[in-house]
C-alpha positions in Angstrom: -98.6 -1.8 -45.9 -97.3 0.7 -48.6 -93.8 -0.8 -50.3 -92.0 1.8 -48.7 -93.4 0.6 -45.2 -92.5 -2.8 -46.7 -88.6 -2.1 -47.4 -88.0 0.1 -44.1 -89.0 -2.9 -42.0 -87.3 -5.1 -43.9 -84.3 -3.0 -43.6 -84.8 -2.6 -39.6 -84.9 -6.1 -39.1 -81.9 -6.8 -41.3 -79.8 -4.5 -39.9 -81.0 -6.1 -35.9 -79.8 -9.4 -37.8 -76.4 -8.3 -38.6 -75.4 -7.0 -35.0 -76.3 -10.8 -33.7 -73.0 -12.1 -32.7 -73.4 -16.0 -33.1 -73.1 -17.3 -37.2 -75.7 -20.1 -36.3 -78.3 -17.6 -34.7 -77.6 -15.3 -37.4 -78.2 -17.7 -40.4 -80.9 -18.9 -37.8 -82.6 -15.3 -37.9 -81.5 -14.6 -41.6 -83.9 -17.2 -43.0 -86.7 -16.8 -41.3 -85.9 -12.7 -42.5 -85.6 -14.5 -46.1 -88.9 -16.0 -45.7 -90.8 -12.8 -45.3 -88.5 -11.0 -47.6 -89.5 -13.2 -50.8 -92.7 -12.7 -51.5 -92.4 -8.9 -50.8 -89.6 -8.1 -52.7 -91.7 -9.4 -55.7 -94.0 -6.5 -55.4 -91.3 -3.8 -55.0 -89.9 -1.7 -57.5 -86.4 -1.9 -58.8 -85.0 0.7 -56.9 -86.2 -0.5 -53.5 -84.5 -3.7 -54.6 -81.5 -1.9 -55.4 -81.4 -0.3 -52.0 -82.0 -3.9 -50.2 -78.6 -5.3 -52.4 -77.0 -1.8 -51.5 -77.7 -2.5 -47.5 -76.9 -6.4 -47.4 -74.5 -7.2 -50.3 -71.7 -7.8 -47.5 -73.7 -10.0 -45.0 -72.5 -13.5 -46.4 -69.9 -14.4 -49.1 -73.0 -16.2 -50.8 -75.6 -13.4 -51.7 -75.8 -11.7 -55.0 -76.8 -8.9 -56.7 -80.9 -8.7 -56.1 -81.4 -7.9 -59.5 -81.1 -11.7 -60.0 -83.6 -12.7 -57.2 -86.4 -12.5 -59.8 -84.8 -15.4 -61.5 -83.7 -17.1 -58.6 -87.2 -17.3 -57.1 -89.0 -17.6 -60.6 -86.8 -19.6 -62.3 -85.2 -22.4 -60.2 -82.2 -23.7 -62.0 -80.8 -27.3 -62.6 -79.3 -28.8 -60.0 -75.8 -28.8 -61.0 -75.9 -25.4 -61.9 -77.5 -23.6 -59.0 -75.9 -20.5 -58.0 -75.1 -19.7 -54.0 -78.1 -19.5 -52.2 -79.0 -15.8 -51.6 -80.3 -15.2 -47.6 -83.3 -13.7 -49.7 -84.5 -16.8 -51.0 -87.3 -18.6 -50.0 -85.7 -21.5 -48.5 -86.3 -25.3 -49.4 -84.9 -28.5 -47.9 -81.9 -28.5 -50.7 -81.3 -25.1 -49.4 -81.6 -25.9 -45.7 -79.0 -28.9 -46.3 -76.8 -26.5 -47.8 -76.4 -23.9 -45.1 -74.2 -24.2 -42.1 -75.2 -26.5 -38.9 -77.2 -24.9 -36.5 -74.2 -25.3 -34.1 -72.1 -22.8 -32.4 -68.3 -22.8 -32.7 -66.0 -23.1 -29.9 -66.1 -20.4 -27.4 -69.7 -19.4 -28.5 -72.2 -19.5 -26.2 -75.6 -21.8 -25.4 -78.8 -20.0 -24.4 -81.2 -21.5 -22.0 -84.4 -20.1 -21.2 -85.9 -20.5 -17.9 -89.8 -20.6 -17.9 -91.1 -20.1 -14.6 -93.8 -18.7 -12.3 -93.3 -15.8 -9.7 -93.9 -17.5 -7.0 -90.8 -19.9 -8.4 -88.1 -17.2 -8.7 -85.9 -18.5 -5.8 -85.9 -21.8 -8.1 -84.9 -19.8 -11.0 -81.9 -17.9 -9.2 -80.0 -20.7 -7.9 -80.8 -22.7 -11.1 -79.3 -20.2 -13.3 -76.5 -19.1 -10.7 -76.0 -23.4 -11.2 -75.7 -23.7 -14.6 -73.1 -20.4 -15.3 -71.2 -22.0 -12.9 -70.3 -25.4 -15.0 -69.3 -23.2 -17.8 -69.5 -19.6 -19.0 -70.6 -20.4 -22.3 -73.6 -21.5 -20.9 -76.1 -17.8 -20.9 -79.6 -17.9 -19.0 -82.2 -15.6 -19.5 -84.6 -15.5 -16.8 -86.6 -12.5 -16.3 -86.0 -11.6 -13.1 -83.0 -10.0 -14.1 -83.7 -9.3 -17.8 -86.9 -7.5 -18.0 -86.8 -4.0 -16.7 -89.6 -1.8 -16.7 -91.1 -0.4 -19.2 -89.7 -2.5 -21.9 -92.1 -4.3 -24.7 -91.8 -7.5 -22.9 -94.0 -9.9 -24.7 -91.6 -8.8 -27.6 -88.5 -9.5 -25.3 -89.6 -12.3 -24.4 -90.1 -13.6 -27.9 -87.2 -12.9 -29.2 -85.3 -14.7 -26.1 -87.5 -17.7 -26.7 -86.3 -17.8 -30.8 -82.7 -17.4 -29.6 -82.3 -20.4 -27.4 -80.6 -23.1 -27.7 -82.2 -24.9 -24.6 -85.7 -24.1 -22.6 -86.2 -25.4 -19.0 -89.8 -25.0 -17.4 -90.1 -25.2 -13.7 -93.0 -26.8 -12.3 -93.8 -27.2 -9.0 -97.3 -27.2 -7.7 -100.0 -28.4 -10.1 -102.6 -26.2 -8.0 -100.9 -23.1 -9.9 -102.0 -21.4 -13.2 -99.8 -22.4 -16.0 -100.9 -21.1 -19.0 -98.0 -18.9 -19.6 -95.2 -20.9 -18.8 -96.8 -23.6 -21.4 -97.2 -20.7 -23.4 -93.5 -20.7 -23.7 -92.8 -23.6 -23.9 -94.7 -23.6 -27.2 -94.0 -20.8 -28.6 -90.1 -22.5 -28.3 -91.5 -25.7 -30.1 -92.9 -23.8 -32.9 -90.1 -21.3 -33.6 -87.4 -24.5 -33.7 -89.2 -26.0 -36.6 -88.1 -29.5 -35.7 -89.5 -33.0 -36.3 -88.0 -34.6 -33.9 -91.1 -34.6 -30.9 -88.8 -35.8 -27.9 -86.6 -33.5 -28.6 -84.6 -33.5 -25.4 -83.4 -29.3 -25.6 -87.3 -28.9 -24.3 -87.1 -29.8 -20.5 -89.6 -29.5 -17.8 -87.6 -29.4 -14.2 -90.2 -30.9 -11.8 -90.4 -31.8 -7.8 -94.0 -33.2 -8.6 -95.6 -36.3 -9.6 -97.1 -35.4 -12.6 -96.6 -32.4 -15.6 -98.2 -30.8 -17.5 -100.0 -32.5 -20.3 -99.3 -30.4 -23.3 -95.3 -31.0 -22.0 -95.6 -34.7 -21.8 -94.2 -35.3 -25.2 -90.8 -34.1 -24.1 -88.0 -34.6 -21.8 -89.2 -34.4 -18.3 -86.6 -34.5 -15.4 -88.2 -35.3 -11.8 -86.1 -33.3 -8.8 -85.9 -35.1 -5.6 -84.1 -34.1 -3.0 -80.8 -36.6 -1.5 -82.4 -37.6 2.7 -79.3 -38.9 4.5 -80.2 -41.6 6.4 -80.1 -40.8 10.4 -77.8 -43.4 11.4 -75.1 -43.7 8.4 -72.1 -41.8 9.1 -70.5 -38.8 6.9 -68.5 -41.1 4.8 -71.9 -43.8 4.0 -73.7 -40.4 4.0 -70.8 -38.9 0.9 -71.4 -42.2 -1.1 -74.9 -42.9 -1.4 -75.4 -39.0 -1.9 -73.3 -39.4 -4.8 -74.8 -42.7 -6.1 -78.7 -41.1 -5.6 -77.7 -37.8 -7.9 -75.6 -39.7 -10.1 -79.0 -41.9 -11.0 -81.4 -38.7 -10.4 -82.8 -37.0 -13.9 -81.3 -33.7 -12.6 -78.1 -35.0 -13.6 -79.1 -36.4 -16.8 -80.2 -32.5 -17.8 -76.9 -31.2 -16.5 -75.2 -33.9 -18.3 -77.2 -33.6 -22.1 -76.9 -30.0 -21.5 -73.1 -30.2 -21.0 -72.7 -32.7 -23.7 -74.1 -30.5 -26.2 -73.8 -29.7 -29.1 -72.4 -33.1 -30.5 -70.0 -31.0 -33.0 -68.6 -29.0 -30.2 -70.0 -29.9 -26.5 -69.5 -27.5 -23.8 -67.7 -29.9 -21.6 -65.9 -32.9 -23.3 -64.9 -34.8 -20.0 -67.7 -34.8 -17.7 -66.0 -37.0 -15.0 -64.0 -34.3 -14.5 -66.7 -32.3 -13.6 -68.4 -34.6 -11.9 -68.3 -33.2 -8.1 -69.4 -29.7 -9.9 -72.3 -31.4 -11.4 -73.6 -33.5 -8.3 -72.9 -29.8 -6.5 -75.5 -28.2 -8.8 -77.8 -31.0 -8.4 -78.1 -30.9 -5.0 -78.3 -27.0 -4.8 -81.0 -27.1 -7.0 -82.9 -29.9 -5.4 -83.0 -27.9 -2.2 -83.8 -24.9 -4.0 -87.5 -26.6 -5.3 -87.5 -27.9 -1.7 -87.5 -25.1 0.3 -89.6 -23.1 -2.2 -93.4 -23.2 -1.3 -95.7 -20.4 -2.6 -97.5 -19.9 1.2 -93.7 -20.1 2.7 -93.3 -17.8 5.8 -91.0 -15.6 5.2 -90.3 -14.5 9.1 -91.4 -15.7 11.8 -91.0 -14.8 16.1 -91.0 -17.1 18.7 -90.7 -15.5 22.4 -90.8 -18.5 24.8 -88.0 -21.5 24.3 -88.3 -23.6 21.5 -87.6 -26.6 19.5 -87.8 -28.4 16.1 -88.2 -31.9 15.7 -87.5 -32.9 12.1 -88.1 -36.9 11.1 -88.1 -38.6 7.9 -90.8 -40.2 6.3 -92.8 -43.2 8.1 -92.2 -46.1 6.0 -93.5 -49.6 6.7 -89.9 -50.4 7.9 -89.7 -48.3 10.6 -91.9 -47.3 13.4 -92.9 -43.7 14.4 -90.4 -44.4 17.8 -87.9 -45.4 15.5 -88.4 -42.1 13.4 -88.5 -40.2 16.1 -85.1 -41.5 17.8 -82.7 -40.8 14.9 -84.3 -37.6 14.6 -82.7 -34.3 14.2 -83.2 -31.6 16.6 -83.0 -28.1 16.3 -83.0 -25.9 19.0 -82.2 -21.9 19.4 -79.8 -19.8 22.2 -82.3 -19.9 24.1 -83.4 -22.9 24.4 -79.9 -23.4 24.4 -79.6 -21.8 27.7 -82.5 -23.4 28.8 -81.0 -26.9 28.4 -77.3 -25.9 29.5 -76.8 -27.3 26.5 -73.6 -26.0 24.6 -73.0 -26.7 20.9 -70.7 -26.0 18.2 -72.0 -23.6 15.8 -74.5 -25.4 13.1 -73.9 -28.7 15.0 -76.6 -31.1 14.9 -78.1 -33.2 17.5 -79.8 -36.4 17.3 -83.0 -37.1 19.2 -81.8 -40.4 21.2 -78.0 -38.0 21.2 -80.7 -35.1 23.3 -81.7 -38.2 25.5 -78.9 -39.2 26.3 -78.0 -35.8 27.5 -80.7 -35.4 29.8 -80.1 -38.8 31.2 -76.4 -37.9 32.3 -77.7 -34.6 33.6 -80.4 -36.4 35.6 -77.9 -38.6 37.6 -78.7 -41.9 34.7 -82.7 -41.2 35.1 -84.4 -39.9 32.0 -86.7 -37.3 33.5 -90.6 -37.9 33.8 -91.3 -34.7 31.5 -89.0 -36.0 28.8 -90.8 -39.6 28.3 -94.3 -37.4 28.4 -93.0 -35.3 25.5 -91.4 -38.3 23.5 -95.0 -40.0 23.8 -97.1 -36.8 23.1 -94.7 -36.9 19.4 -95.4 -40.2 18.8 -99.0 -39.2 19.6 -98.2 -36.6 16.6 -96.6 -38.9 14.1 -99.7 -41.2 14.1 -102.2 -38.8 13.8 -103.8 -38.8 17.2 -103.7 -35.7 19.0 -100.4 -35.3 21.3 -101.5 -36.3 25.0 -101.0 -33.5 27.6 -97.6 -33.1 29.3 -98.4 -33.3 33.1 -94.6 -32.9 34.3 -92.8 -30.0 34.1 -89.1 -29.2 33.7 -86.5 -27.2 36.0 -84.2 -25.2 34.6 -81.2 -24.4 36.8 -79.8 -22.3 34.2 -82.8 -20.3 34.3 -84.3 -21.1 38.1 -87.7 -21.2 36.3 -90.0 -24.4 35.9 -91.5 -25.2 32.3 -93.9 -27.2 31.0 -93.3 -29.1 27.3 -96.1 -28.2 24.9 -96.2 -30.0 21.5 -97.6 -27.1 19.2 -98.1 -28.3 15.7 -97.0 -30.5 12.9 -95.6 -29.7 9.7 -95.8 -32.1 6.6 -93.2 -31.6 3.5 -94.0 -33.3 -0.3 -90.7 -35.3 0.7 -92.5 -36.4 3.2 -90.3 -35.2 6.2 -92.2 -33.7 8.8 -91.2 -30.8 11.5 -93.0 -31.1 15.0 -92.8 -27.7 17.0 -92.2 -27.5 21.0 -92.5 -25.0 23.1 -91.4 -24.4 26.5 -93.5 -22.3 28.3 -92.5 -20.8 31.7 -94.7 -21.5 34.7 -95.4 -18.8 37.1 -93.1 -19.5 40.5 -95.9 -20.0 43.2 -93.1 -19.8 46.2 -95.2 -18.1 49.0 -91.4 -17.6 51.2 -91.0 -14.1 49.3 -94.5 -12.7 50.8 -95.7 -14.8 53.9 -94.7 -17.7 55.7 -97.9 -18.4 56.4 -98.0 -19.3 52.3 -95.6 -21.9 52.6 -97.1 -23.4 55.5 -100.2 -24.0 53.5 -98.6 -24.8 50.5 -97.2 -27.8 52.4 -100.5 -28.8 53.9 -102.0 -28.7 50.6 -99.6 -31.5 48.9 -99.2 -33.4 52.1 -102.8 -34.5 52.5 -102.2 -34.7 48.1 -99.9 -37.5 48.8 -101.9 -39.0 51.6 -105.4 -38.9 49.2 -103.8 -39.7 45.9 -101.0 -41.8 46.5 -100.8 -43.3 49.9 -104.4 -44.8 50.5 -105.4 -45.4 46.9 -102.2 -47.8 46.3 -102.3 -49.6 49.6 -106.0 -50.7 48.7 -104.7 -52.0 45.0 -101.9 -53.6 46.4 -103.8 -55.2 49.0 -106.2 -56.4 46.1 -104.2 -57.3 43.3 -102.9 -60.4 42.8 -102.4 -61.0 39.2 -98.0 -60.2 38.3 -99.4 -58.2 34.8 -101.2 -55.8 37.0 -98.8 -55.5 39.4 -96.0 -54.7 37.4 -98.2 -52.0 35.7 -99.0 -50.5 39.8 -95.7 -50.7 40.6 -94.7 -48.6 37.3 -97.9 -46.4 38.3 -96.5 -45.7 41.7 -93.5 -44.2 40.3 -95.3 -41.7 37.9 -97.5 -40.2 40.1 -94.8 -39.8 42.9 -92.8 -38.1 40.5 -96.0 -35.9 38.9 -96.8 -34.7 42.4 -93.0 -34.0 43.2 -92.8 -32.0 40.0 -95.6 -29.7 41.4 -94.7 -29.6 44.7 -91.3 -27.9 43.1 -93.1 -25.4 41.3 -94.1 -24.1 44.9 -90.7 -24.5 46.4 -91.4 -27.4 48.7 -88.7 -29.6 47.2 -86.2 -27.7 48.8 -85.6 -28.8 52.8 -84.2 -25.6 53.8 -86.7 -23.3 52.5 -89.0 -25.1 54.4 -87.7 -25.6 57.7 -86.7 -22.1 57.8 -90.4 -21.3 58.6 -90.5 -23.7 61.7 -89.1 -22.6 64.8 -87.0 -24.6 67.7 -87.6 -28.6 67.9 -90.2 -28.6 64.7 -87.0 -27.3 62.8 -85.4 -29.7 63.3 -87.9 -32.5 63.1 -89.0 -31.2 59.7 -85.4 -31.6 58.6 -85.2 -35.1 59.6 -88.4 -36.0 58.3 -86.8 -34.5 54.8 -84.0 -37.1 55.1 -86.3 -39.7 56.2 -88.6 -39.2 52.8 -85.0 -38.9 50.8 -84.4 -42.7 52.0 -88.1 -44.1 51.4 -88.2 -42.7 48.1 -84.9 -44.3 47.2 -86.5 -47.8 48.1 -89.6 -46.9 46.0 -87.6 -46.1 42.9 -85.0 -48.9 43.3 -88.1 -51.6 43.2 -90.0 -49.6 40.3 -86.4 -48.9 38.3 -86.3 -53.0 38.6 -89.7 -53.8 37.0 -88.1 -54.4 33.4 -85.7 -56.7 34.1 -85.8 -60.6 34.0 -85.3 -61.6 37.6 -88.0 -58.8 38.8 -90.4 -60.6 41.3 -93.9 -58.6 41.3 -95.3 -60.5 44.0 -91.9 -59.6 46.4 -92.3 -55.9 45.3 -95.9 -55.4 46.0 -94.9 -57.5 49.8 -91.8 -54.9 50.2 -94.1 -51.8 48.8 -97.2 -52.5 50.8 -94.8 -52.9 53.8 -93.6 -49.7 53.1 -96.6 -47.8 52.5 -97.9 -49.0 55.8 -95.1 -48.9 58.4 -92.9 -45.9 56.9 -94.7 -43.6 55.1 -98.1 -43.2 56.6 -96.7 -42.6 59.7 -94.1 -40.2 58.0 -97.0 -38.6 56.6 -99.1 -38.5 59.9 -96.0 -36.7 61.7 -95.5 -33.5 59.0 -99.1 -33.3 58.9 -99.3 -32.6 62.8 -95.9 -30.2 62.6 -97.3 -28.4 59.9 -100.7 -27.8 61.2 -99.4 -26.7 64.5 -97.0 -24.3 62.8 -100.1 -23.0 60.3 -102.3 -22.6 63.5 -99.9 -20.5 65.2 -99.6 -18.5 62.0 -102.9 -17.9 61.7 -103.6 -17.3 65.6 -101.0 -14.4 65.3 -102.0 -12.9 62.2 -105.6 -12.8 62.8 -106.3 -13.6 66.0 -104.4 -10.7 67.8 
């Protein structure tokens, strides 16, 4: 490069250094300028030195004429008698412990630079919106808001990377390329020029176990994420948040970052600021929580739906105990699915959504509920959810549903989300078309009950004699009366009017009483079953009372709308066909 070359560069670059508004990034800047500017002002004629002193003279009370830089550089003087040290010297430790401390003055600003991957840029944003908030001296660069397009930015980004004060990498999944970001970081290391290797001003921000190597000589600062525990109220839920930040390495960034520089820190009470710091630490540790390269950003679900969301399984706590005092999400409409009103963002725990479908079912929980509770358990423990056989009514809707558990999602804090779905089942109520359907419908689960339920459990009872097996029939019996109930619903047999209405004369009316008849039975069956848990329960008394029933009330019960409704189908069928 010719001298001319030489002495416009120099010039460019000096004149760049005198616009930068901080003194310690400007004596910063003006000796590394120095260093370059020794050895090639040597080579330069004495007018091009003139031109230099004519251009700088001004820049800081210390620098003299550069018609003595020859001697200056050449001729090193004795120690008592050194003159000011010129910018334009090549500096040496004396000189370096002469100049000003690299520390800016109050009111001046502190530059962090935040080193971070595309995919990472939600992290950035609430990080840097984070740390302007504790204090405006505080500037970020972060170059999703700094680089624009077409600038040099390799250049930009070097020079950024010189001027801080502070660099933050964020690291989240170890599965990514990090080349640049590391990049960064050392290209920070090397411009600082320090010695000490733990320097804490070169942070890695992390949410995983491990970092990256090359970084593993300085300050890393794990996020984790505050979990309230399910059964602690809002006040136990206040304190131990505050306790796990106040401990958490995010704080200890915000608070070394805060505190410095030692001459002149940016905040000199920091328990003053301490709800503004635990603030930022949990925004930020929700930020690297909810930020997952393959999030979705959108998503459409068109039949009712849930969310299950349960903290980790620990060896403390079984997946029923998860599951209870977990949290449940739940749209409009689901909402209106489950009648279910809510104040806006209110949450609702699992065994709180029991509860509510226990009052609603008269103090039962219903059969389809304790199906879906076991198919999530099923879920949890890594078994595939067993089907759900009963299906919900609606009355809010007038449609039936059946529970579907449709997938499992695990998080690194080891939370998990279990999706359900409610999908509507097709009303197979014949009374719109043909009575003739109804009538067939009711033949159809009549001779059900009579193959399924009634003959199979009066041969068990009559066999079984041991109280652990009878205790699991007398549980048995209940189910599968309530299963083939549920069905019979779907087809609008559980509903004495609709199907008397297709009798005619005296079979009306003995269909109705039959319907009251069954109403008492069954409220024998469930009283005996409902008592099977308690202490007193007698198994060989309720298999006595059941088979007793079975035999002398509800085969003949059965026998009776049998014969009623096959006389009724036959006529049907006689004057449809038959004409």
């Amino acid at each position: 490069m010719s001298p001319r070359k030489q002495i416009q560069d120099l010039i460019k670059q000096g004149r760049a250094i005198l616009r930068t508004p901080r003194p310690a990034e400007r004596q910063r800047k003006w000796r590394h300028w120095a260093e370059r500017v020794g050895p090639a002002v040597q080579e330069i004629s004495e007018g091009h030195r003139r031109r230099l002193e004519l251009e700088f003279e001004d820049l800081v009370n210390d620098i003299k004429v550069l018609v003595e830089l020859e001697d200056t550089l050449l001729h090193p003087v004795a120690e008592a008698h050194k003159p000011p040290v010129s910018p334009l010297a090549t500096p040496s430790q004396d000189n370096a412990a002469t100049a000003p401390p690299e520390t800016p003055q109050h009111g001046e600003q502190v530059k962090v630079f935040l080193s971070y991957l595309t995919e990472d840029v939600k992290i950035a944003e609430v990080l840097k919106r984070e740390l302007h908030a504790l204090s405006e001296r505080i500037v970020v660069f972060a170059a999703f808001d700094a680089l624009r397009a077409g600038d040099d930015w390799k250049r930009q980004l070097g020079e950024e990377i010189e001027d801080a004060d502070w660099f933050a990498l964020i690291y989240t999944d170890p599965r990514k390329n990090w080349d640049w970001p590391i990049h960064e970081a050392t290209t920070f290391e090397a411009s600082k020029n320090r010695t000490d290797e733990h320097d804490r001003r070169l942070c890695c921000l992390h949410d995983t176990e491990d970092r990256p190597s090359p970084l593993s000589q300085y300050q890393s600062h794990k996020v984790d994420l505050f979990v309230a525990d399910l059964v602690d109220d809002e006040d136990a839920t206040r304190l131990k948040k505050t306790e796990f930040y106040k401990n958490s390495r995010l704080y200890s960034f915000l608070t070394e970052l805060c505190q410095w520089p030692a001459a002149n820190p940016i905040k000199t009470d920091l328990a003053r600021s301490q709800d503004q710091l635990l603030a930022a630490c949990d925004n930020v540790a929700e930020a690297f929580n909810n930020n997952r390269s393959d999030a979705i950003r959108d998503e459409n679900y068109y039949p009712p739906r849930m969310e299950l969301v349960v903290r980790p399984i620990c060896d403390d706590a079984t997946s029923a105990e998860v599951v209870r005092d977990g949290k449940v999400k739940f749209g409009p409409i689901a909402e209106r699915l489950f009648g279910i009103r809510r104040p806006e963002n209110m949450e609702i725990r699992w065994h709180e959504f029991k509860n509510t479908f226990t009052r609603l079912n008269e103090g039962i929980l219903p059969p389809w509920f304790l199906q879906l509770e076991e198919a999530i358990i099923d879920a949890l423990n890594g078994i595939e959810p067993r089907p759900i056989r009963f299906l919900m009514y609606s009355e809010f809707t007038n449609n039936f549903y059946r529970p579907i558990v449709t997938r499992q999602k695990y998080y690194l804090s080891g939370r998990r989300k279990i999706h359900i779905i409610f999908s509507v089942q097709s009303t197979l109520d014949f009374l719109a078309h043909e009575e003739h359907g109804i009538i067939l419908a009711t033949l159809i689960f009549g001779s059900r009950f009579r193959f399924e339920i009634l003959e199979p459990f009066i041969k068990k009872l009559d066999k079984m004699a041991e109280e652990v097996e009878l205790i699991d029939m007398v549980l048995d019996v209940k189910t599968q009366l309530e299963i083939i109930e549920s069905d019979a619903a779907q087809h609008g047999l559980t509903d004495p009017k609709a199907v008397a209405r297709v009798f005619r004369g005296r079979a009306k009316s003995a269909i109705e009483s039959l319907f009251d008849e069954w109403q008492t039975i069954r409220h024998e069956i469930f009283e005996i079953t409902n008592k099977s848990n308690e202490v007193d329960f007698d198994p060989a008394e309720a298999r006595k009372v059941l088979l007793k029933i079975f035999k002398q009330s509800l085969i003949p019960l059965n026998n009776k709308f049998m014969d009623l409704a096959s006389t009724r189908y036959r006529g049907l069928v006689e004057a449809r066909f038959l004409k």
